[in-house]
VOPA-664230 format. One record per residue (C-alpha): x negated, y negated, z; residue number from 1; residue in one letter. Coordinates in Angstrom, 1 decimal, decimal comma. Each point is the difference from the previous one (the first is absolute). Last residue first. Example, Ala and Ser with C-alpha at 12.3 -4.5 7.8 and 13.67 -1.06 7.14 Angstrom:
2
px;py;pz;pos;code
-13,7;1,1;7,1;2;S $
1,4;3,4;0,7;1;A $
//
This chain:
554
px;py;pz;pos;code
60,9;-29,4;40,0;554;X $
-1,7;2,5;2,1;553;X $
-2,9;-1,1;2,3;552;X $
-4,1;1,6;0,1;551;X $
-2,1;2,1;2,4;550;X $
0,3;-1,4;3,5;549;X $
-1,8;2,0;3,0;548;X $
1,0;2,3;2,9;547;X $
-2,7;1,4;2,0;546;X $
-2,1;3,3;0,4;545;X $
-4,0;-1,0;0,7;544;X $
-2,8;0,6;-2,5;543;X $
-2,0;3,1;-1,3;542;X $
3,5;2,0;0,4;541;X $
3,3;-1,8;1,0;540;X $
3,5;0,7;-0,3;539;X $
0,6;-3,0;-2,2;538;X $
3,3;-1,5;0,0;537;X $
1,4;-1,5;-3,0;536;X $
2,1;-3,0;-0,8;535;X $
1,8;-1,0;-2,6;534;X $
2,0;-3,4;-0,1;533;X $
3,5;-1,0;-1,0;532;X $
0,3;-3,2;1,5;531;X $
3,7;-0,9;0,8;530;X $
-0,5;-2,6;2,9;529;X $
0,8;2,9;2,4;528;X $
-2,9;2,5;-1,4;527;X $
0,7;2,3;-2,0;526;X $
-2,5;3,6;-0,5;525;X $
-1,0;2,0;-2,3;524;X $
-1,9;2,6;1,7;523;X $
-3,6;1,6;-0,8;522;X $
-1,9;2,8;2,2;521;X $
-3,8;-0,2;-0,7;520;X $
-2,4;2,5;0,6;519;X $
-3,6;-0,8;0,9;518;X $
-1,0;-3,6;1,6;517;X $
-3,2;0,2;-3,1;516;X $
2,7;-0,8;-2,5;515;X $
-1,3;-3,2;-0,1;514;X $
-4,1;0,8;-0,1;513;X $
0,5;2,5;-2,9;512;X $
-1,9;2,8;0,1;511;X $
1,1;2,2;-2,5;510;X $
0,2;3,8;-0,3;509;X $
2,9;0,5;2,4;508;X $
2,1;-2,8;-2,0;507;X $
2,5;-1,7;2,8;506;X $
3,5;1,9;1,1;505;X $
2,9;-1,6;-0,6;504;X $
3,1;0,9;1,8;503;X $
3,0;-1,9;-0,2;502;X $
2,3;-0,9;3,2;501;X $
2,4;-1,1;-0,7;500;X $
2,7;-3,1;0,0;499;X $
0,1;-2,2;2,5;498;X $
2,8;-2,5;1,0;497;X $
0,4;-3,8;1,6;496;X $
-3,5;-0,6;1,8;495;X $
-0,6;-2,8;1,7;494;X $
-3,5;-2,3;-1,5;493;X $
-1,8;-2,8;1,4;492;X $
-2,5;-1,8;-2,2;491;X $
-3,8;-0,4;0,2;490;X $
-0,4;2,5;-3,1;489;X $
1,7;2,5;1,8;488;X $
1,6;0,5;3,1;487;X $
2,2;2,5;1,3;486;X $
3,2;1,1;1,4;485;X $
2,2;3,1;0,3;484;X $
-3,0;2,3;-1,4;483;X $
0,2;2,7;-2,5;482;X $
-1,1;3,3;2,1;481;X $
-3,2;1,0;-0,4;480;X $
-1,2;-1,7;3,2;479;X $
-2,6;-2,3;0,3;478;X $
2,1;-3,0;1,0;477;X $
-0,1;-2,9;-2,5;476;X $
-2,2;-2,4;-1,1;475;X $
-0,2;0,4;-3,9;474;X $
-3,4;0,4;-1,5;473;X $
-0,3;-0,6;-4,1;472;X $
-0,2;2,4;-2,6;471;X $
-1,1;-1,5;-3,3;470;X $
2,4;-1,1;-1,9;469;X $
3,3;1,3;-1,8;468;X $
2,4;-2,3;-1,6;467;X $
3,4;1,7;-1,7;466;X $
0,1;3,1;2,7;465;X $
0,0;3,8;-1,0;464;X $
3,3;1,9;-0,4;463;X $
-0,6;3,9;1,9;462;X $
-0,7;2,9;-2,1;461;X $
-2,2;-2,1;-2,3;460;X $
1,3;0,2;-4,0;459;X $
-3,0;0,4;-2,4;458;X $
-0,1;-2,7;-2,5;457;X $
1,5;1,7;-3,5;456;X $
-2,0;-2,3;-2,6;455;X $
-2,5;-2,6;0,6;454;X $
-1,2;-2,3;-2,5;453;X $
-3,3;1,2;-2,2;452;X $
-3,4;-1,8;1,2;451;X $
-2,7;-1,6;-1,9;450;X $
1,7;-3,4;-0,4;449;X $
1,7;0,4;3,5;448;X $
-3,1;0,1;2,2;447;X $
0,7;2,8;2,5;446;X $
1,2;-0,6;3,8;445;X $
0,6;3,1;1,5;444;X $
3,4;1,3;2,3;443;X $
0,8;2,9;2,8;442;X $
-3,4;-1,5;1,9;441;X $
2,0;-2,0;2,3;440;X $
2,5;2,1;1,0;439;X $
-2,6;3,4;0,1;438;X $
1,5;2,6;-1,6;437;X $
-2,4;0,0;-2,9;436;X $
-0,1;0,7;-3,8;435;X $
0,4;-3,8;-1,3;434;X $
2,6;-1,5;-1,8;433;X $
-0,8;-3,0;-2,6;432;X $
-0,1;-3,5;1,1;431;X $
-0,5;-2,3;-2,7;430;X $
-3,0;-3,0;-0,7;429;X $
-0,6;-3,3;-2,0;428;X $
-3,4;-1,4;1,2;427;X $
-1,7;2,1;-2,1;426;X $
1,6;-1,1;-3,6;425;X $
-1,8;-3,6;1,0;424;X $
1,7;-2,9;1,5;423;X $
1,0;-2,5;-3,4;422;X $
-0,6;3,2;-2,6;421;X $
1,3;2,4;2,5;420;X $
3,3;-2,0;-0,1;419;X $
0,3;0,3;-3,9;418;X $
-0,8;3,6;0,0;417;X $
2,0;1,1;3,3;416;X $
3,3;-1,5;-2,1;415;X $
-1,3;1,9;-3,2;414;X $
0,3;3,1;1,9;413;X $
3,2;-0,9;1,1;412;X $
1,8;-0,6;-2,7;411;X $
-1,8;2,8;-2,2;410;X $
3,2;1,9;-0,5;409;X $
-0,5;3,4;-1,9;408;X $
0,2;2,3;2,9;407;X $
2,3;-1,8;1,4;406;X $
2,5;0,8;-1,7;405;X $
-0,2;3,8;-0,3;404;X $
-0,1;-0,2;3,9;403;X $
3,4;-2,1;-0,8;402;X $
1,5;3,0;-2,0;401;X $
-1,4;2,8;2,3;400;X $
1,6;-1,6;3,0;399;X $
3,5;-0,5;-2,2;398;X $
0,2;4,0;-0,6;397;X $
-0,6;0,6;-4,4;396;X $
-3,7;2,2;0,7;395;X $
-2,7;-1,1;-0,9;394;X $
-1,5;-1,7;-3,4;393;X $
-1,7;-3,6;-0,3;392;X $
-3,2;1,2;-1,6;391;X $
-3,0;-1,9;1,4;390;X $
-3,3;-0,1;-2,5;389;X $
-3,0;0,6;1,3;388;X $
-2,3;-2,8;1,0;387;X $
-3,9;0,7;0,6;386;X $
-1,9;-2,5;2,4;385;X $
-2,0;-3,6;-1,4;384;X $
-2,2;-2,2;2,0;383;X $
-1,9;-2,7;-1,6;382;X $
2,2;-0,3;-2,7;381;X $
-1,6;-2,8;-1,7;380;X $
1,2;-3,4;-2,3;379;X $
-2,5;-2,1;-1,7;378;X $
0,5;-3,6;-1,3;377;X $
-2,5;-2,1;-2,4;376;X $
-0,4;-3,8;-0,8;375;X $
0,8;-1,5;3,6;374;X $
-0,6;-3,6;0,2;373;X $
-2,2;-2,4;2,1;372;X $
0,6;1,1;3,3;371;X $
2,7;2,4;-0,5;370;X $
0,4;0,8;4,0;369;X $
2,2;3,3;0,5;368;X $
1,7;0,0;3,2;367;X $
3,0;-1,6;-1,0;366;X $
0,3;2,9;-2,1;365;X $
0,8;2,5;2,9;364;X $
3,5;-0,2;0,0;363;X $
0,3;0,2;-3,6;362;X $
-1,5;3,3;0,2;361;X $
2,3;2,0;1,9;360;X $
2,9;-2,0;-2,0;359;X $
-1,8;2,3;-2,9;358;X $
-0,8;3,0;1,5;357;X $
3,8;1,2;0,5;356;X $
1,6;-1,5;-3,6;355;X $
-3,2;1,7;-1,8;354;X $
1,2;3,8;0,7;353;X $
-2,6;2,5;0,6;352;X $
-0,1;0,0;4,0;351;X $
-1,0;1,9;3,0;350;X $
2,0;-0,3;2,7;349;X $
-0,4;-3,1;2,8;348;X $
-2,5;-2,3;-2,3;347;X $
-3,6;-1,6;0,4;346;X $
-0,9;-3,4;-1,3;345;X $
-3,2;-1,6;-0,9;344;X $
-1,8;-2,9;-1,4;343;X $
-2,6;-1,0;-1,9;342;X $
-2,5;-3,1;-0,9;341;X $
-3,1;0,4;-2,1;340;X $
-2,6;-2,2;-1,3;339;X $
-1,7;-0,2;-3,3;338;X $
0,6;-3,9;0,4;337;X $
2,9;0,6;-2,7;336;X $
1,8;1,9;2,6;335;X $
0,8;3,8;-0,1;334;X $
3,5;0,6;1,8;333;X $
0,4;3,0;1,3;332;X $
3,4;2,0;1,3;331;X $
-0,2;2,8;2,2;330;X $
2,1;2,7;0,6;329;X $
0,9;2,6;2,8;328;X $
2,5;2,9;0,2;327;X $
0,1;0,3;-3,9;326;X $
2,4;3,1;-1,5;325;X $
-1,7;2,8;-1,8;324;X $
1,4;2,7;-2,3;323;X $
-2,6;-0,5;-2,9;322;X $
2,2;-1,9;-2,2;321;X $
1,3;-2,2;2,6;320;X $
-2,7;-1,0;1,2;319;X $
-1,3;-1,2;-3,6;318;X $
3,7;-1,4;-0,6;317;X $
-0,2;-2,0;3,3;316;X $
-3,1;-1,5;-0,8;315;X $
1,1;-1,1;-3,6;314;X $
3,1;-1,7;1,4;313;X $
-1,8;-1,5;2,5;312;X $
-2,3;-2,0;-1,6;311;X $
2,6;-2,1;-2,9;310;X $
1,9;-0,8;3,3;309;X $
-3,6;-1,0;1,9;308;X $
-0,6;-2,3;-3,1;307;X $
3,2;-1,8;0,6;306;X $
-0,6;-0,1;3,4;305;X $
-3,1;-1,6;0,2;304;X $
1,2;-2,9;-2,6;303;X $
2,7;-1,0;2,3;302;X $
-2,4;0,1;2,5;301;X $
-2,2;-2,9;-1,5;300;X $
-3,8;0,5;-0,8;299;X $
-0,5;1,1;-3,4;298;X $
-3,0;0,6;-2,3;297;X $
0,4;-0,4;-3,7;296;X $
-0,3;3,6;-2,0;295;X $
0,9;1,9;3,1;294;X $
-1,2;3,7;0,5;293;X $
2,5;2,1;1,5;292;X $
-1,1;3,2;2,0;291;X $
1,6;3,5;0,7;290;X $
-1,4;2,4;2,5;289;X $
1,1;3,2;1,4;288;X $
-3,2;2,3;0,4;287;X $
-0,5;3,4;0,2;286;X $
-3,1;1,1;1,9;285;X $
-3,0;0,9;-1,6;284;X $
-1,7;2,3;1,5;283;X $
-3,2;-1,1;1,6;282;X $
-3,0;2,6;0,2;281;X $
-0,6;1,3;3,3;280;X $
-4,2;-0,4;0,1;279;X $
-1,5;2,6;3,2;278;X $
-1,9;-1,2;2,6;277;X $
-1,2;2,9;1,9;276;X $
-2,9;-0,6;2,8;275;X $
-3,7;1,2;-0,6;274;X $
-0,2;-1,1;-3,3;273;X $
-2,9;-2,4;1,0;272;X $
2,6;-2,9;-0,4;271;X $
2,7;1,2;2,0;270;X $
-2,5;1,0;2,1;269;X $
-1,3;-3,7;0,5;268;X $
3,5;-0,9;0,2;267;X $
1,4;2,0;2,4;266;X $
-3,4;-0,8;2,1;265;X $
1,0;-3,7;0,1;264;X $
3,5;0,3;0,1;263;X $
-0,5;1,8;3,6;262;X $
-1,2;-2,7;2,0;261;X $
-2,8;-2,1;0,0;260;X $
-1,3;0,3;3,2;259;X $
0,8;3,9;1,1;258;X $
0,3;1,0;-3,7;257;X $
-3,1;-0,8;-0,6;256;X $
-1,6;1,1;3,3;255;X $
2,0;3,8;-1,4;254;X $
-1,4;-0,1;-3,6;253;X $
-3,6;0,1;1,1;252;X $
-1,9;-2,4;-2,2;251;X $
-1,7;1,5;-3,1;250;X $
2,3;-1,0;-2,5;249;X $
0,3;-3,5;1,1;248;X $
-3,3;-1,2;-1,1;247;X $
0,8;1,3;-3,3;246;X $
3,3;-2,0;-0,4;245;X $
-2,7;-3,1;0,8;244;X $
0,4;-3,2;2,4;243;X $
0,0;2,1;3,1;242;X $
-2,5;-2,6;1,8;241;X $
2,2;-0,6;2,9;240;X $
1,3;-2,9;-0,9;239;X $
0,6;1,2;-3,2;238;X $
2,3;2,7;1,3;237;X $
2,1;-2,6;2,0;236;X $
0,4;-2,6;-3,1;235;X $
1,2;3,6;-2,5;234;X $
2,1;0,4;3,0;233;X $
1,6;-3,3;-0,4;232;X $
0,3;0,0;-3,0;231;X $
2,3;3,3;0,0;230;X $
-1,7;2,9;-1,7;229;X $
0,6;1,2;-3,9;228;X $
-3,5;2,2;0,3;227;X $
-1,3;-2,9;-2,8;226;X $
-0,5;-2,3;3,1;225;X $
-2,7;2,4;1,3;224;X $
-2,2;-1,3;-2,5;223;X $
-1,3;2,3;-3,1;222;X $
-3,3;1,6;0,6;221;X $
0,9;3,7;0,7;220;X $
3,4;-0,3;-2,3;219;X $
-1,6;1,8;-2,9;218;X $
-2,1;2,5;2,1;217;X $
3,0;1,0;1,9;216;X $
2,0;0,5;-2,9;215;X $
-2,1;2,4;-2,3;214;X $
1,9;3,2;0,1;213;X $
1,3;-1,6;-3,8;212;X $
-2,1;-2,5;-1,0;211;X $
0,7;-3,3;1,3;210;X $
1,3;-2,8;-2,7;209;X $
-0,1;-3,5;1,0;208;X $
-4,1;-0,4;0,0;207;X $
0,0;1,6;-3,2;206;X $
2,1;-3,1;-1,6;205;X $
-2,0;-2,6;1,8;204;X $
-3,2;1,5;-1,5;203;X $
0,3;-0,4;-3,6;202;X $
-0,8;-3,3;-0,4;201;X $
-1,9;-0,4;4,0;200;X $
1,6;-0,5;3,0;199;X $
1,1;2,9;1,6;198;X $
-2,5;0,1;2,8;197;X $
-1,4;-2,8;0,8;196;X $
-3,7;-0,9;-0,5;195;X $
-1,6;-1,7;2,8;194;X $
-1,5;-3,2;-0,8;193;X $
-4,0;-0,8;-0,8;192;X $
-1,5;-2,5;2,7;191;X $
0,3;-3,6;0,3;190;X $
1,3;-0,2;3,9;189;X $
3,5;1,0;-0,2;188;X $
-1,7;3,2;-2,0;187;X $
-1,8;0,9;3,5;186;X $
3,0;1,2;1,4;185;X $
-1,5;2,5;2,4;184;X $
-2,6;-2,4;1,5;183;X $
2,7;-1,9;1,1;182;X $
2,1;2,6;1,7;181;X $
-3,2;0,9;1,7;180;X $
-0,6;-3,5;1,5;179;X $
3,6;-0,3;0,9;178;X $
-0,4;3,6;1,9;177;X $
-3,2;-1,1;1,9;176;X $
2,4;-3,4;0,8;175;X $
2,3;1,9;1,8;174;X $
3,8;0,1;-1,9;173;X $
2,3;-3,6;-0,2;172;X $
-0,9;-1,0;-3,4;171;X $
0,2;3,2;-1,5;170;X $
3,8;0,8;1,1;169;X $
1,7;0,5;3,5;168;X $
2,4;-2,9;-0,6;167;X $
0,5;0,7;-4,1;166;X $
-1,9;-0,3;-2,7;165;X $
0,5;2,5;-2,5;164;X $
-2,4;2,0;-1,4;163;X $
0,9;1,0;-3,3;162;X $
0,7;3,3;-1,3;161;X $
-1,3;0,7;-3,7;160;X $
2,6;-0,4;-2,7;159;X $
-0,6;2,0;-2,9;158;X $
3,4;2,5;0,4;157;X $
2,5;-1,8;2,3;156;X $
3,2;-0,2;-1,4;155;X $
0,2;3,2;-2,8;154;X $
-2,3;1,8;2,4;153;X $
2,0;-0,7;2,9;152;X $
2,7;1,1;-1,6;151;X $
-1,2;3,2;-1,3;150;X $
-1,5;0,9;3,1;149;X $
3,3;-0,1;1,9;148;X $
2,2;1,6;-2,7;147;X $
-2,9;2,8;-0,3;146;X $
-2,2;1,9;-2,1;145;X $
-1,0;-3,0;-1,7;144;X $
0,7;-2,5;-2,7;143;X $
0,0;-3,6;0,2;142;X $
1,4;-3,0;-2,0;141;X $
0,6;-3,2;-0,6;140;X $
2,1;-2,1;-2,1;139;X $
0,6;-3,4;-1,0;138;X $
3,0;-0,5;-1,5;137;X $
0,8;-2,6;-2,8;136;X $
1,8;3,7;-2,4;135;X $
-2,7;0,3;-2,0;134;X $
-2,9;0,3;2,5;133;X $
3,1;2,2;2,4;132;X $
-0,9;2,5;-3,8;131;X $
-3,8;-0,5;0,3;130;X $
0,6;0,9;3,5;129;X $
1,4;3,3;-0,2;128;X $
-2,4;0,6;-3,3;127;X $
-2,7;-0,3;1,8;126;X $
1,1;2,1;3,0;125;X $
1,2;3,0;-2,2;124;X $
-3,0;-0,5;-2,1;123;X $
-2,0;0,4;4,0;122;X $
1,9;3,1;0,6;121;X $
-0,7;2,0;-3,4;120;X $
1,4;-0,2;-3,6;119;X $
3,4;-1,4;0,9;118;X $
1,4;4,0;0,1;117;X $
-2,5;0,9;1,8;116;X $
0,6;-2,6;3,2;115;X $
3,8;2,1;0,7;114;X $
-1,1;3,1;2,0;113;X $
0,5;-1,9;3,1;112;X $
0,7;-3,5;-1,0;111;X $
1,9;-0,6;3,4;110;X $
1,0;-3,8;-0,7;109;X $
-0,1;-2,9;2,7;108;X $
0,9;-3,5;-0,8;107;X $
-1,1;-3,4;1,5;106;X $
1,4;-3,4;0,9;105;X $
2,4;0,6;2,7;104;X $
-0,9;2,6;1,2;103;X $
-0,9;3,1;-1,8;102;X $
3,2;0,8;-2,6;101;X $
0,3;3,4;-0,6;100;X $
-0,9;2,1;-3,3;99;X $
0,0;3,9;-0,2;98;X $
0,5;0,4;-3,8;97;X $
-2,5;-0,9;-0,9;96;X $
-1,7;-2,8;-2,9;95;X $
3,1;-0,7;-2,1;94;X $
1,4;-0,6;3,7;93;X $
-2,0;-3,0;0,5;92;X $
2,5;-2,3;-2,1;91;X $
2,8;1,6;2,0;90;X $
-2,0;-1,3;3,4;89;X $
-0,6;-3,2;-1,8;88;X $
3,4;-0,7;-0,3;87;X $
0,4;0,3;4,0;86;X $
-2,7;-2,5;0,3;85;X $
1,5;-2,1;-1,5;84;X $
3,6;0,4;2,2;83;X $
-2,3;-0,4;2,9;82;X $
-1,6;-3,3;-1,6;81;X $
3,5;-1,1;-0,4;80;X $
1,1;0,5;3,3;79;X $
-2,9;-1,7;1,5;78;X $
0,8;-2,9;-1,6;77;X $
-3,3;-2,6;0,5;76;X $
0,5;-3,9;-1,1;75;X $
-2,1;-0,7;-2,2;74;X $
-3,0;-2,4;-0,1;73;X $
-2,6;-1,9;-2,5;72;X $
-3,4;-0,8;1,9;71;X $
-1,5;-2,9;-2,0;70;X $
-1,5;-1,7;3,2;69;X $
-1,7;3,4;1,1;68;X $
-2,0;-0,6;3,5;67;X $
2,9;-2,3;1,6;66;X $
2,9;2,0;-1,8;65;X $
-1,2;3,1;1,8;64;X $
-0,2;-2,0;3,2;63;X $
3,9;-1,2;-0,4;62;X $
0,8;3,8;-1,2;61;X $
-1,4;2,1;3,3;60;X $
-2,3;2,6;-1,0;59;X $
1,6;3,5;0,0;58;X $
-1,6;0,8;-3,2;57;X $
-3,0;-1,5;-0,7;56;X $
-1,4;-3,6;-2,1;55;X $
-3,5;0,3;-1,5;54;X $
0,9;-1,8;-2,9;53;X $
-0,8;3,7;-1,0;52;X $
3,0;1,1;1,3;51;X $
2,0;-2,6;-1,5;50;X $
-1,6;0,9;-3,8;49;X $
0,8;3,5;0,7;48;X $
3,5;-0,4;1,1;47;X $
1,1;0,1;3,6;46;X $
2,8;1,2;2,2;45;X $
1,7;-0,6;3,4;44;X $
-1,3;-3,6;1,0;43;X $
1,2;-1,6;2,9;42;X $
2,7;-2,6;0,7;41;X $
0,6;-0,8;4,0;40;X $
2,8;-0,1;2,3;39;X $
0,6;3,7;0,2;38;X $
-1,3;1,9;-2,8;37;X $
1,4;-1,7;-3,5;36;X $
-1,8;1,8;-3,2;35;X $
-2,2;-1,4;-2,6;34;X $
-1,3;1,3;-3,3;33;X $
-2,7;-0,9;-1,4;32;X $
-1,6;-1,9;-3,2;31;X $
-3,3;-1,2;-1,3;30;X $
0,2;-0,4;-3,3;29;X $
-1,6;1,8;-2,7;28;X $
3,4;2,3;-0,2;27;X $
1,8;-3,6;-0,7;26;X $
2,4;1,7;-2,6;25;X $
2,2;2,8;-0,2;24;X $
2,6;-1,1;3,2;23;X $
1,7;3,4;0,1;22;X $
-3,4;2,0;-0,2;21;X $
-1,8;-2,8;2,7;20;X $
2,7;1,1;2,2;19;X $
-1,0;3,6;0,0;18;X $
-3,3;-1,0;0,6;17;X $
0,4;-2,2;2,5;16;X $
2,5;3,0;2,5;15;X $
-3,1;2,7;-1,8;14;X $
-3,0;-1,4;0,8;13;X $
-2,1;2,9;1,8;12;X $
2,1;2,8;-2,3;11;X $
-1,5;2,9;1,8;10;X $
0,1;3,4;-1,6;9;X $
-0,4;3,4;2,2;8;X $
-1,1;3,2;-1,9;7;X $
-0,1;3,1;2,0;6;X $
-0,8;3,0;-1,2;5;X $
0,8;3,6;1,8;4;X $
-2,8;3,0;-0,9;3;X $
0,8;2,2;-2,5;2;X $
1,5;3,3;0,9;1;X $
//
């Protein structure tokens, strides 16, 4: 069996480049995309010519725009780059089979058995990244026995680890060891420069590839960052002079996991082949989706609505050709600023029918800001569930007739829709019978919108109250007997008649603290001002016998 192959691509540029492809011009300029974290702007994604402006990702947009005057910006949609990347996962499935996306920026294919029919594992790698060449991508790849080692060499092959200065760094060691770290980088002094590995013509592309059984050597001198580690414990590991993958290999695995936890040494054997990490290729999901592209752009919500009723239509005929009825949709509004606003609405039953998503949606379109115009429109079923078809048969009796009924009435369910679009579906509940003796615990609360009502309620032996709480004392003697006078809730009380007793006993198997007073004998009883009130008296068990208040009849 051959051995397993690995090849991880890294698209380094992709949220600029894949802008750059829809703009078509200014690639010589320097340009990035920005995204809003917090209160502050910073920079998500560079092109080449920014990069080597010598601006960085993460860096903060008003110091970006102080180095690099002519900085043109975008505004970053992560949805779109995910949907991207997404296309390029088919695009990479002409290569394997076994394709998942890697992040948020990278691929991973299993071309086990696959490289011979490119002409070899490095012509499947040039022409992987000739092709993202001729798409605006930049691309870059690794190949090794392993997901882990393939991505770090795809990310980090031909980069040296740096030593970075930090509290307990060079400047603050003995000054024997300053002396020595001096005389080791004699080229900051005139002499001839280390060579790096990998950066030659033809070397960069060897240095990505390991050969197979080779992956220890390959990732020996890479930095401990390409193990896929936290920064923070890449800082902690360089502190203490573990700035290499191969001067983690021969550490004791159990003080590494003591101090830096167990990710670390997951990920180091993940990346040795020591740990499983296998590649689940995506399936492709089946997607509801309609758009609208605008020749002029619009703005008012007249104009919204008469696009969303050319939207729907189509929608509901895709559900409704495969048998599927929308629980959630989302409408999208693409803005001429390459911007995107959208909103959402969730429904009671699953539907197919325009007339119940569309008032859904006008509610929500108040929400959407058209800034400077809207010029296309894109409608989702986010969250779809299989609708059979309802045949109104049964038998001719006058119960069967209006069960027949209601089957296909929607009143309600479109009732919970347009209130769950103001509150949310989830604040709108039902009670539903329960399997338990227990007074209290004879009922459940279940949302309504992904609940069925309640048919054929179970009939107690004895009429329960209207308004039930939790038990509360009564003074009164302690006596089983109903009392002839007694006070509750800072009031007085005679009694007028009784009627009982009922037995409940609690749940063996549960400990519940009120039912903790043991057996409880119930009685309806009225009070001489009327009050219908039920009372119990509790035998005692963990707790002391006495007579409490449960709940009052209508």
């Amino acid at each position: 069996m051959p051995a397993r192959r690995i090849l991880s691509v890294w698209f380094p540029r992709l949220g600029a480049e894949r802008l750059l492809r829809r703009i078509g011009e200014g690639h010589d300029l320097p340009f990035a995309v920005v995204e809003q974290t917090g209160q502050m702007q910073i920079l998500s994604s560079l092109s080449a010519a920014a990069g080597a402006a010598g601006l960085r990702a993460g860096q903060p947009l008003r110091d970006a725009h102080a180095m690099c005057a002519g900085l043109v910006t975008r505004t970053r949609n992560a949805q779109a780059e995910a949907a991207f990347l997404q296309a390029l996962v088919r695009w990479a499935g002409q290569f394997s089979p076994w394709v998942a996306a890697q992040g948020a920026d990278g691929l991973a294919l299993d071309i086990t058995g696959c490289a011979h029919l490119f002409g070899g594992e490095v012509a499947l790698m040039e022409r992987m990244t000739q092709e993202a060449g001729a798409f605006g991508l930049t691309a870059c790849c690794g190949l090794a026995d392993t997901v882990g080692a393939a991505w770090a060499l795809a990310r980090h092959a031909g980069h040296a680890p740096g030593h970075e200065r930090s509290g307990d760094a060079i400047d603050q060691e003995a000054r024997a060891t300053r002396s020595r770290a001096a005389k080791r980088r004699h080229w900051e002094r005139g002499g001839t420069a280390p060579v790096a590995r990998g950066t030659g013509a033809g070397a960069g592309r060897a240095a990505r590839i390991a050969p197979p059984g080779q992956t220890h050597g390959a990732l020996a001198d890479l930095p401990v960052a390409a193990l896929r580690l936290d920064p923070e414990t890449v800082a902690q590991l360089g502190r203490l002079g573990l700035r290499r993958v191969g001067d983690l290999t021969g550490q004791p695995r159990a003080p590494l996991a003591r101090r830096f936890g167990r990710g670390l040494v997951m990920r180091l054997d993940q990346a040795l082949g020591a740990a499983p990490e296998p590649i689940s290729p995506q399936r492709e999901a089946p997607r509801f989706a309609t758009r609208l592209t605008l020749p002029e752009p619009i703005g008012m919500t007249e104009d919204i609505l008469a696009a969303l009723d050319r939207l729907l239509p189509r929608l509901c005929d895709m559900l409704r050709d495969k048998g599927q009825g929308a629980r959630r949709v989302r409408l999208q509004a693409w803005r001429v600023d390459e911007t995107v606003q959208s909103v959402e609405v969730g429904l009671a039953r699953a539907a197919q029918a325009p007339e119940r998503i569309r008032p859904l949606l006008a509610m929500k379109l108040e929400g959407i800001d058209a800034g400077f115009g809207i010029d296309m429109l894109r409608l989702d079923a986010l969250q779809t569930e299989p609708v059979h078809a309802r045949t109104l048969t049964g038998h001719a009796g006058a119960t069967e007739a209006a069960r027949a009924r209601m089957a296909g009435d929607t009143g309600l369910e479109d009732l919970m829709g347009r209130i769950g679009g103001r509150i949310g579906l989830e604040a709108i509940t039902r009670r539903h019978p329960a399997s338990s003796h227990i007074p209290e615990k004879t009922a459940q609360v279940l949302a309504a919108a992904w609940s069925e009502p309640a048919t054929g309620w179970p009939a107690p032996p004895v009429p329960r109250p209207l308004l039930m709480w939790r038990p509360e004392p009564v003074m009164a003697p302690d006596s089983p007997t109903p009392p002839e006078r007694f006070r509750w809730r800072g009031r007085q009380h005679d009694l007028s008649g009784a009627t009982g007793p009922e037995r409940i006993a609690p749940e063996w198997w549960l400990d519940e603290p009120d039912w903790r007073s043991g057996v409880r004998d119930y009685w309806q009883v009225t009070t001489a001002r009327g009050d219908r009130l039920w009372l119990f008296y509790a035998h005692g068990a963990a707790l002391s016998s006495g007579w409490f208040c449960h709940g009052s009849f209508a």
